[in-house]
C-alpha positions as CSV (number, residue, x, y, z in Angstrom):
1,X,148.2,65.2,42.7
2,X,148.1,61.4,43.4
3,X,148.0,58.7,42.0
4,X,147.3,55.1,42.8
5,X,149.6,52.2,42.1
6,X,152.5,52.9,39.2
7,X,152.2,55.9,37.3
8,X,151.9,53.7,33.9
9,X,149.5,51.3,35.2
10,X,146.3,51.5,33.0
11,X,144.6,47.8,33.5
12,X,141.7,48.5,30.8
13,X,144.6,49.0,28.8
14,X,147.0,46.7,29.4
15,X,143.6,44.1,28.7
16,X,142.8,45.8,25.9
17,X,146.6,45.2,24.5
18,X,145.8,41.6,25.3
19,X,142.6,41.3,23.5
20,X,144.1,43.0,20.8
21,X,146.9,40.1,20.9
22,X,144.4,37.6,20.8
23,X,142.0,38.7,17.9
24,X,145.4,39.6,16.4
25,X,146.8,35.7,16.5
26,X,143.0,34.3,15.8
27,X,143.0,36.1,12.6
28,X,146.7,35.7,11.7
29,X,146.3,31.9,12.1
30,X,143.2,31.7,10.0
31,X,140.7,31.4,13.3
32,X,139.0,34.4,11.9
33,X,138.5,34.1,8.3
34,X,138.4,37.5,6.1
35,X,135.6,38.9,6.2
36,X,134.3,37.8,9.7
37,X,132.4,40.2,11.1
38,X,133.8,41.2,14.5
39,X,131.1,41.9,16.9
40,X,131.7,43.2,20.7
41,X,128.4,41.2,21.9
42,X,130.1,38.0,20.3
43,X,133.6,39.3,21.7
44,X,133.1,40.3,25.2
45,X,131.3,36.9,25.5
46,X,133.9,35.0,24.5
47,X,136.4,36.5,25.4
48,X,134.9,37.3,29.3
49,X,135.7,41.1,29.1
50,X,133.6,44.1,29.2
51,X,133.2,46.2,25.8
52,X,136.0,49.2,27.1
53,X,139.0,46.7,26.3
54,X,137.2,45.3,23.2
55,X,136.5,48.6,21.6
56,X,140.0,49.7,22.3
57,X,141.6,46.2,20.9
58,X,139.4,46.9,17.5
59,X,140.5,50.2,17.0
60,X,144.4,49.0,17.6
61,X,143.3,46.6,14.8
62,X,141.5,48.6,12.3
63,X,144.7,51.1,12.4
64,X,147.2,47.9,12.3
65,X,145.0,47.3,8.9
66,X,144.3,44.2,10.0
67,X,140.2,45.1,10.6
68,X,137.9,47.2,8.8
69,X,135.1,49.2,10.6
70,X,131.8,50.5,9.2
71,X,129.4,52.9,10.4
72,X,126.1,51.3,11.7
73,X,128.1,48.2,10.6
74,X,131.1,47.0,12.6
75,X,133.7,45.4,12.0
76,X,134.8,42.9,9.5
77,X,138.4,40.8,9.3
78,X,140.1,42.7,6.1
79,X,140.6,40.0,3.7
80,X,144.5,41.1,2.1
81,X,144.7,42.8,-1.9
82,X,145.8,40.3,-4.5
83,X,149.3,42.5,-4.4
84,X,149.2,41.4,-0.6
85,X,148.8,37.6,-0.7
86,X,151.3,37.9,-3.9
87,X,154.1,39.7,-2.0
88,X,153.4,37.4,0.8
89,X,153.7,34.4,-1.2
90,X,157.1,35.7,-2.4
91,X,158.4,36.0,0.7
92,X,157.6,32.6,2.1
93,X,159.2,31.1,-1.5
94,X,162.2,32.8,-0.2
95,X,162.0,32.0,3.5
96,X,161.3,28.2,3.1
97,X,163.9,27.9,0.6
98,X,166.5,29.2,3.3
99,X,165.2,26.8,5.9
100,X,165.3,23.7,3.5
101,X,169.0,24.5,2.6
102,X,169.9,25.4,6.0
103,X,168.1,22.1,7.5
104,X,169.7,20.2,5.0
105,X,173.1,21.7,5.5
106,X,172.6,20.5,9.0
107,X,170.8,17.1,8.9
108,X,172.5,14.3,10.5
109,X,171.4,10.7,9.9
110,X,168.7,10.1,12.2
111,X,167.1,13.3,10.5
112,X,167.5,12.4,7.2
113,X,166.2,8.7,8.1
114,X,162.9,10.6,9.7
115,X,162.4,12.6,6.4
116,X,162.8,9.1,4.5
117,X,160.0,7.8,6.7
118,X,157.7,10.9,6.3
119,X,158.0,11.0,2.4
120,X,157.1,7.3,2.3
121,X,154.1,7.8,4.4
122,X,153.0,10.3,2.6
123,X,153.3,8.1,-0.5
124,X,151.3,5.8,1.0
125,X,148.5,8.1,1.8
126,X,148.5,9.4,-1.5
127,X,148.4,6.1,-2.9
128,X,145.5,5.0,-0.7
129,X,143.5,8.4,-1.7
């Protein structure tokens, strides 16, 4: 048997992996609202890749939970459970608290005079609506 290039080397699926990374950050980050239906028309066209990498990339998705796919259908961005966005929510009270105290801990005076500046401009846009 032989084989061409390294053993591991798959390129539709190292392109799928980075489709799947893409979609992945556009819906993390809100690009793709829940709900979006995913279609590979729409995707290979912007995205300037034949459909083998973006049916692979949805199906890495849809098991990730982050997609949802329908017979006759497609696909749709999952929009998260109320028990989701709650935990979620949690989490980031938690997270944001630690990096306030630990920013804070660690502030010297020419940070604490740029937070002075940013509060009060954000006084003034509030005030000015």
């Amino acid at each position: 048997m032989e084989f061409e290039g390294p053993l591991a080397a798959h390129p539709e699926k190292r392109l799928a992996e980075q489709v799947a990374g893409r979609l992945r950050q556009a819906i993390v980050t809100g690009q793709l609202s829940p709900k979006a239906r995913l279609t590979e028309r729409d995707l290979t066209s912007s995205l300037g890749v034949s459909r083998t990498p973006i049916r692979e990339a949805l199906r890495r998705l849809e098991h990730d939970g982050l997609i949802v796919g329908y017979p006759h259908r497609g696909y749709f961005v999952r929009s998260p459970s109320f028990e989701e966005a709650r935990q979620a929510y949690e989490a980031r009270k938690v997270l944001e608290g630690a990096c306030a105290g630990l920013a804070a801990s660690r502030a010297d005076e020419l940070d604490i005079a740029g937070m002075r500046q940013a509060l009060r401009k954000g006084a003034e846009a509030l005030a000015a609506g």
